[in-house]
C-alpha positions in Angstrom: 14.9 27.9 -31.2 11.9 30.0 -32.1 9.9 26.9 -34.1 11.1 24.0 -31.3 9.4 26.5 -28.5 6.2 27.0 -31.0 6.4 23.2 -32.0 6.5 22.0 -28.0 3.9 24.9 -27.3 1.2 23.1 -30.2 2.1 19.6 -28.9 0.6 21.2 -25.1 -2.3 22.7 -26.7 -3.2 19.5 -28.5 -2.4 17.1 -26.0 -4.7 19.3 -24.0 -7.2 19.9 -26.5 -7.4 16.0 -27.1 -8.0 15.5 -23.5 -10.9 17.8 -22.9 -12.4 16.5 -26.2 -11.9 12.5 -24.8 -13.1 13.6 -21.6 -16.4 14.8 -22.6 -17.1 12.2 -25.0 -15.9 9.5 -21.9 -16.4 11.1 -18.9 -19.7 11.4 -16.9 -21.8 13.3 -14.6 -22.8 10.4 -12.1 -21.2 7.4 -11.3 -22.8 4.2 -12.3 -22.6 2.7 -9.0 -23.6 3.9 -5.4 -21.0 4.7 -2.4 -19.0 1.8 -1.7 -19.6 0.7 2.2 -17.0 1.2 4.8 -14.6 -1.6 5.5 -15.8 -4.2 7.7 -13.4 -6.9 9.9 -14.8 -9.4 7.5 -14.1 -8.1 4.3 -10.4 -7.2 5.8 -10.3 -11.5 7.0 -11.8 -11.9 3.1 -9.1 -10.2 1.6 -6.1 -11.3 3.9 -7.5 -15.1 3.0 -7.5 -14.1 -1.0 -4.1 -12.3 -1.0 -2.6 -15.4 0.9 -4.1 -17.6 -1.6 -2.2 -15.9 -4.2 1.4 -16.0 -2.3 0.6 -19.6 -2.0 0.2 -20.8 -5.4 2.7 -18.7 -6.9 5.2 -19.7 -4.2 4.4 -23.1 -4.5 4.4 -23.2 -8.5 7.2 -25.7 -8.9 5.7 -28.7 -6.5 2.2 -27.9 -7.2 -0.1 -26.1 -10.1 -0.6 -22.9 -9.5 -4.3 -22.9 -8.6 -6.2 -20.2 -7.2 -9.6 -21.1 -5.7 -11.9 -18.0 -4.7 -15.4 -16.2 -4.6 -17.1 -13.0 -5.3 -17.2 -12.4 -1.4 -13.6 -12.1 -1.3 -12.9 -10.2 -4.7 -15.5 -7.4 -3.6 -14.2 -7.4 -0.3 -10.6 -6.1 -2.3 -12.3 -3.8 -4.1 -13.7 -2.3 -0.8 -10.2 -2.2 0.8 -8.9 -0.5 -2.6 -12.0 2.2 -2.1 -10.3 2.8 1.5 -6.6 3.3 -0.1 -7.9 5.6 -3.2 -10.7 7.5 -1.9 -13.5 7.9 -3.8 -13.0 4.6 -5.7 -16.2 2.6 -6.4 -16.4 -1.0 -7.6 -18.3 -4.5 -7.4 -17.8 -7.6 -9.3 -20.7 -10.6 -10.0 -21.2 -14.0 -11.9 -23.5 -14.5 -14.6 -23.4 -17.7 -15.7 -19.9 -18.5 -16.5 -18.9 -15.1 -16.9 -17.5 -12.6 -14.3 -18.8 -9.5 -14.8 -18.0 -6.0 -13.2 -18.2 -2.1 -13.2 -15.6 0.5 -12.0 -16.5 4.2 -11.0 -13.7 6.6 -10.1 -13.4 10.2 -9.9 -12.1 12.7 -12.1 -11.1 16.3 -11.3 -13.1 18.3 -14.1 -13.4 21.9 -15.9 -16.9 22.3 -14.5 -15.9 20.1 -11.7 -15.8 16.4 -10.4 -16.6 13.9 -13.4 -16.9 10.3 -13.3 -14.7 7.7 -15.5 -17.7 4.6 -15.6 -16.4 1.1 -16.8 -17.8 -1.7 -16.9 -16.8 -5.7 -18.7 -17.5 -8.9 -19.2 -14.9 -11.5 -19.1 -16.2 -15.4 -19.9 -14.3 -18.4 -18.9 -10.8 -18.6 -21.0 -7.9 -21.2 -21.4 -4.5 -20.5 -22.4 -5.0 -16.0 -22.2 -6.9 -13.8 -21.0 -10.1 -12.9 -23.0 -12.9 -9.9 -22.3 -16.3 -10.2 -24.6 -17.1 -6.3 -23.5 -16.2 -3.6 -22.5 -17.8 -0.1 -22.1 -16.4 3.5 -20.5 -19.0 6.2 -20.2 -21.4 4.2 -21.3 -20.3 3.7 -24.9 -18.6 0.4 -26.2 -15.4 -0.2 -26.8 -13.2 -2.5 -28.8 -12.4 -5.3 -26.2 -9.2 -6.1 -27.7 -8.6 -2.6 -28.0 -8.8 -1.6 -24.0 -6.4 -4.9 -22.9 -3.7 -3.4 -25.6 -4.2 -0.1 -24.0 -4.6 -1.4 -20.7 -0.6 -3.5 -21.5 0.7 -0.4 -23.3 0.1 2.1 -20.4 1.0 -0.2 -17.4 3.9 -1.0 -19.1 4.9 2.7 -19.6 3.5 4.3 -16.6 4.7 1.7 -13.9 7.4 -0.1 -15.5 8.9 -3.4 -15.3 6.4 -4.4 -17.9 3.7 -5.0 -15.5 0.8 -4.8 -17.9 2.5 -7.8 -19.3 2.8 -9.2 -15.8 -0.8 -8.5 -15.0 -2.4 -9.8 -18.2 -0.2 -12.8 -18.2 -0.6 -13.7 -14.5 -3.5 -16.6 -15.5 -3.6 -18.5 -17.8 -6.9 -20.3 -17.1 -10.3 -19.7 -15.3 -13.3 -21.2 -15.0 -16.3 -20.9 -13.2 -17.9 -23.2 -10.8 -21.2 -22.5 -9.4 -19.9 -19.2 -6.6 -16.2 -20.3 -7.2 -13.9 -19.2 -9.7 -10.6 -21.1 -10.1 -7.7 -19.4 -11.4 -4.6 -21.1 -13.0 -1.4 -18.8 -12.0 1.4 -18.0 -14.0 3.3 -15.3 -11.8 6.1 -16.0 -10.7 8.7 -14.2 -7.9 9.9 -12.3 -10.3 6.4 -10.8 -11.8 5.4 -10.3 -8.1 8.2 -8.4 -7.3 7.9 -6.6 -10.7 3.8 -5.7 -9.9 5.1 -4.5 -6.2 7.8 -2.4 -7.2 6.0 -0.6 -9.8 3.0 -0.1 -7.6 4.6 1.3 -4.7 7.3 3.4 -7.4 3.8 5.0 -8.5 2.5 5.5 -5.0 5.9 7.0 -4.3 6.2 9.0 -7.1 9.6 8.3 -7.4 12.5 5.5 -8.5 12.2 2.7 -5.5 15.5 1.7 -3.9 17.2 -1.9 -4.9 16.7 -4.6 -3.0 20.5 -4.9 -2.2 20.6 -1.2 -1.2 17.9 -2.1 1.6 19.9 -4.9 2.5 22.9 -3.1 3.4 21.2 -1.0 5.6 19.7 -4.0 7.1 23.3 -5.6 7.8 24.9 -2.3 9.8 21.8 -2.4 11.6 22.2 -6.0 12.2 26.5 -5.7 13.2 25.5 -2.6 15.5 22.9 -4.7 17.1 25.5 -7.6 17.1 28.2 -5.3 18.9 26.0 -3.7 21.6 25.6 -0.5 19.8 22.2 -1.0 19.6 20.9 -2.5 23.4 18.4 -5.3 22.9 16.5 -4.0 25.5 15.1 -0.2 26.1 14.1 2.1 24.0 13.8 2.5 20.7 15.1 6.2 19.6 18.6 4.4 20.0 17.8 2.4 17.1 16.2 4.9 15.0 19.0 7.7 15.4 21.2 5.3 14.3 19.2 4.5 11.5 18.6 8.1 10.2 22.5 8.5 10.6 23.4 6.0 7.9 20.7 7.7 5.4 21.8 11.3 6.2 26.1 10.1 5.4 25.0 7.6 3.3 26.2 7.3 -0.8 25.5 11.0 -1.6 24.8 9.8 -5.7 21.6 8.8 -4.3 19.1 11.3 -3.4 18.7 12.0 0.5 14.6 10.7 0.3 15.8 7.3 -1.5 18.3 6.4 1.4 15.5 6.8 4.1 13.7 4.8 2.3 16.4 2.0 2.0 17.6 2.7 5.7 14.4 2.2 6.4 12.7 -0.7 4.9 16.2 -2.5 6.6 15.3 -1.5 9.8 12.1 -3.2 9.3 13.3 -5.9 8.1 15.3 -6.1 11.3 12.6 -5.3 14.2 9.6 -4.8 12.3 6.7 -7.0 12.6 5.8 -10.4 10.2 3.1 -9.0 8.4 5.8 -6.1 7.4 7.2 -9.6 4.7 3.2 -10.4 3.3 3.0 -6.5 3.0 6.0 -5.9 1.0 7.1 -9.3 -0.5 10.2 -9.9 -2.4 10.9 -6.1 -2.6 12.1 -7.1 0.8 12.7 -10.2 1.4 14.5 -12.7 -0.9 13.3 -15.9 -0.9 16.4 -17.4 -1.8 18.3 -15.7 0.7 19.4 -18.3 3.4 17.8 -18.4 7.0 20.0 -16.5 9.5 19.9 -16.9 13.0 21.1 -13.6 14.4 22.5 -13.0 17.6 20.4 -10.0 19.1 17.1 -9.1 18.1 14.6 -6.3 18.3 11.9 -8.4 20.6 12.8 -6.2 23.9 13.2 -2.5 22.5 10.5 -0.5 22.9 8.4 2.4 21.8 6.2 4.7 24.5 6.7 1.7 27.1 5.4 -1.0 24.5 6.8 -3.2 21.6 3.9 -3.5 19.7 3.8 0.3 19.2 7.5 -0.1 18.2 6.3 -2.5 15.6 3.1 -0.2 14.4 5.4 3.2 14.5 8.3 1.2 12.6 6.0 -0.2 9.3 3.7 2.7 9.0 6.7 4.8 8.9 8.3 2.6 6.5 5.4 1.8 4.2 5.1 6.1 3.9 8.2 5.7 2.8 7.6 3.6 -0.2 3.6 4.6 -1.1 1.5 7.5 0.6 -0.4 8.1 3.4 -3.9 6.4 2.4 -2.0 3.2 1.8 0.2 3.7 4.9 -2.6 4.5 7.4 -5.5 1.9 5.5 -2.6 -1.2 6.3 -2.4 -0.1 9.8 -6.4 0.1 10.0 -7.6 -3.3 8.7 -4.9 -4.9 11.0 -7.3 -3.2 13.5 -10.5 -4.1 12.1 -8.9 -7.6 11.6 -8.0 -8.0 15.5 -11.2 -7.3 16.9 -12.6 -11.1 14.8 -9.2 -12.4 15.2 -8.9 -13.1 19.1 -6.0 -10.4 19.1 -7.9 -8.2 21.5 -9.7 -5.8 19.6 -9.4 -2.3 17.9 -7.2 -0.4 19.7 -6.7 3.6 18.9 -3.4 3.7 20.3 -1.9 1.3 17.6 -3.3 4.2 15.3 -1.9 6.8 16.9 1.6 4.8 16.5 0.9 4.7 13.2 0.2 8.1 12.6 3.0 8.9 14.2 5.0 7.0 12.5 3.6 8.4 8.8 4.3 12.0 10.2 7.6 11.5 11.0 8.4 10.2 7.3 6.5 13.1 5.7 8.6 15.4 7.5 12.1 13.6 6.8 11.1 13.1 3.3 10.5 16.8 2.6 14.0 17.9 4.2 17.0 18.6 2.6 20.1 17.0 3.5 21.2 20.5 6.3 17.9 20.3 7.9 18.6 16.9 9.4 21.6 18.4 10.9 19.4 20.8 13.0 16.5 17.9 13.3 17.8 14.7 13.9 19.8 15.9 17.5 15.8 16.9 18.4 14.9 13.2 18.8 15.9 12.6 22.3 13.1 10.5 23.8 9.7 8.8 22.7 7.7 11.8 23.5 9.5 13.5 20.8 8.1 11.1 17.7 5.2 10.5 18.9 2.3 11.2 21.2 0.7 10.2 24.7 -1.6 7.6 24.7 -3.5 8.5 28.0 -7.5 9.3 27.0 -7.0 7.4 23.6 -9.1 4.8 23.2 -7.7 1.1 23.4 -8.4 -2.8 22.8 -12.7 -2.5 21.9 -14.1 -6.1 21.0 -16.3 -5.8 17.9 -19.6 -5.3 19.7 -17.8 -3.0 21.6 -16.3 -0.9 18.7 -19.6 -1.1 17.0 -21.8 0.1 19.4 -19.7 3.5 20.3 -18.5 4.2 16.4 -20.1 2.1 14.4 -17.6 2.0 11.1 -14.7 3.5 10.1 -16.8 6.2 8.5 -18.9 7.6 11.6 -18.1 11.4 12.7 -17.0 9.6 16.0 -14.5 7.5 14.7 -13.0 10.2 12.5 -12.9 12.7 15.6 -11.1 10.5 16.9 -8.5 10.5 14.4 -8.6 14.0 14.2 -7.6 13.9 17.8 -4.9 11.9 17.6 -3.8 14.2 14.3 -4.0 17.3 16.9 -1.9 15.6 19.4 0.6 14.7 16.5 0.7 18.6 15.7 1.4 19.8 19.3 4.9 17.7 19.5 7.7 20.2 20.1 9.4 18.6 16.9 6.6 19.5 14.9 5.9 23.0 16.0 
């Protein structure tokens, strides 16, 4: 017993000892490119257009080649919305010549404090798999061959569901075309499912639920709604107390945080809004799973006197659920952003502040045991009780109109506002 404790004990020194010494060879003191700008309702429109693209060609695969046509514009505007989801995250991606090139800069917790992990590569036109001519990280080059094994080999491991494979296999062509880059696609439902389920798993932190656990949640949420236990008009607490009942007696083999996840995700599948299906994809949603036409449906419940905030409490409580609270809230914001170009109305602050909600009610669930629901769940009586008054919140701003008072979604205005609504959040008696 005494050499396996002193053999695990010298693995832990040199695993750490090997870190410290890649680290300073790797690591850096500045990153190699400057703040990435707030979010704007174009980039948000940019990246909504290329992550349709996408769903497009690989759901069309069988009566069409998978092509993806897109820009620069739209890939940087990603990497802006990815810098709003994992904060601190810098990145920008250019042509030159028929080469994309681009450079990554993200932080990393240090000894002596924050370091930064620079990459930067170079990847030319290719046909039949994916090639990169360079690669460097802190500034020194590396192997190019080397970093995509690597890159496969921890994806695989770390997320599962062999997604590096996924990932690097996902085109098998591009080529560039004065600002356009064409992509052929090779992913299919399958790898898309694969890349989401591993994605949010890591998020989560934890084993995601199945996709036919989710759907029998959805179906007694669908028979109560069928036989008037759930009122297709009214409030919504109804339909969430009855939700959080199924998780709390549900199969006791799973853990208590998995089945809120799975009650969940069915309830918004049931009365949660369409961009909830683009969001989540076939984690969800089968494609192959025939159209039913369901007698009741969710269209007249409410939430604080509205359905939309129904609809914006229901998926950022459900996204929590399966990822973390800067993807959760960052959804709910560029649909914001998005509305005030979109004709929608505008920004509104009190779809936020249903979201919020919504992500604070799932943080606190998630981090109960399966006796403090007894004593929690009889607490949710009315809407004031999950969430908070919108009266002096700000509502429905037109982009001049949310320009001029907060400028971006990085302004001290805009986050006191925020912080409001957080405050509000904290004074609800079932938070106290």
């Amino acid at each position: 017993m005494r050499r396996i404790f002193r053999f695990v004990l010298m693995l832990c020194l040199a695993t750490i000892l090997a870190c410290v010494v890649v680290g300073s060879l790797l690591l850096q003191d500045t990153p190699v490119l400057g703040p990435s700008a707030a979010p704007s309702a174009q980039d948000v429109a940019d990246a909504r257009q290329l992550l349709h693209g996408i769903r497009t060609a690989s759901d069309n695969a069988r009566v069409a080649p998978p092509i993806l046509k897109t820009d620069t514009h739209q890939l940087n505007s990603a990497l802006r919305l990815g810098a709003r989801i994992i904060p601190g995250l810098r990145g920008e991606i250019d042509l030159s010549g028929k080469a994309l090139i681009g450079a990554v800069s993200v932080p990393v917790p240090w000894i002596s404090g924050q370091k930064w992990l620079n990459l930067t590569g170079r990847m030319p036109e290719f046909e039949g798999k994916l090639e990169v001519s360079e690669v460097t990280i802190g500034g020194r080059n590396m192997p190019p061959a080397l970093m995509l094994w690597l890159f496969r080999t921890v994806a695989n491991f770390g997320l599962g569901n062999r997604i590096g494979d996924t990932v690097l296999n996902a085109a098998t062509q591009m080529s560039v075309h004065g600002e356009e880059l064409t992509f052929r696609l090779s992913l299919d439902e399958m790898g898309k499912n694969g890349i989401m389920r591993g994605t949010f798993g890591a998020l989560r932190g934890a084993e995601m639920p199945t996709s036919d656990e989710i759907e029998a949640y959805h179906l007694r949420i669908r028979a109560a709604m069928a036989d008037g236990t759930l009122a297709s008009t009214g409030s919504f607490m109804p339909y969430l107390r009855f939700t959080l009942s199924l998780a709390h007696v549900g199969d006791p083999s799973k853990p208590l945080p998995q089945r809120y996840t799975a009650a969940m995700l069915g309830l918004a599948k049931a009365c949660g809004p369409g961009e909830f299906a683009l969001i989540v994809g076939r984690l969800v949603f089968d494609k192959n799973e025939q159209v039913k036409t369901w007698p009741t449906s969710c269209d007249g419940v409410t939430l604080n006197g509205r359905t939309d905030t129904r609809r914006h409490f229901l998926i950022s409580a459900a996204l929590q659920s399966i990822s973390n609270t800067g993807f959760a809230f960052s959804v709910g914001e560029f649909k914001e952003l998005y509305d005030t170009i979109s004709g929608a109305g505008g920004y509104d602050f009190t779809d936020i502040a249903a979201n919020l909600s919504g992500i604070r009610l799932s943080n606190v669930l998630m981090a109960m045991q399966g006796e403090e629901w007894e004593g929690f769940l009889p607490r949710m009586a009315q809407d004031g009780d999950v969430i908070v008054s919108f009266d002096g919140i700000p509502s429905m701003m037109p982009q001049d109109a949310f320009v001029e008072r907060f400028g971006d979604v990085d302004s001290p205005a805009y986050l006191e506002v925020l912080a409001d609504i957080e405050r509000r959040i904290d004074r609800l008696p079932l938070y106290r």
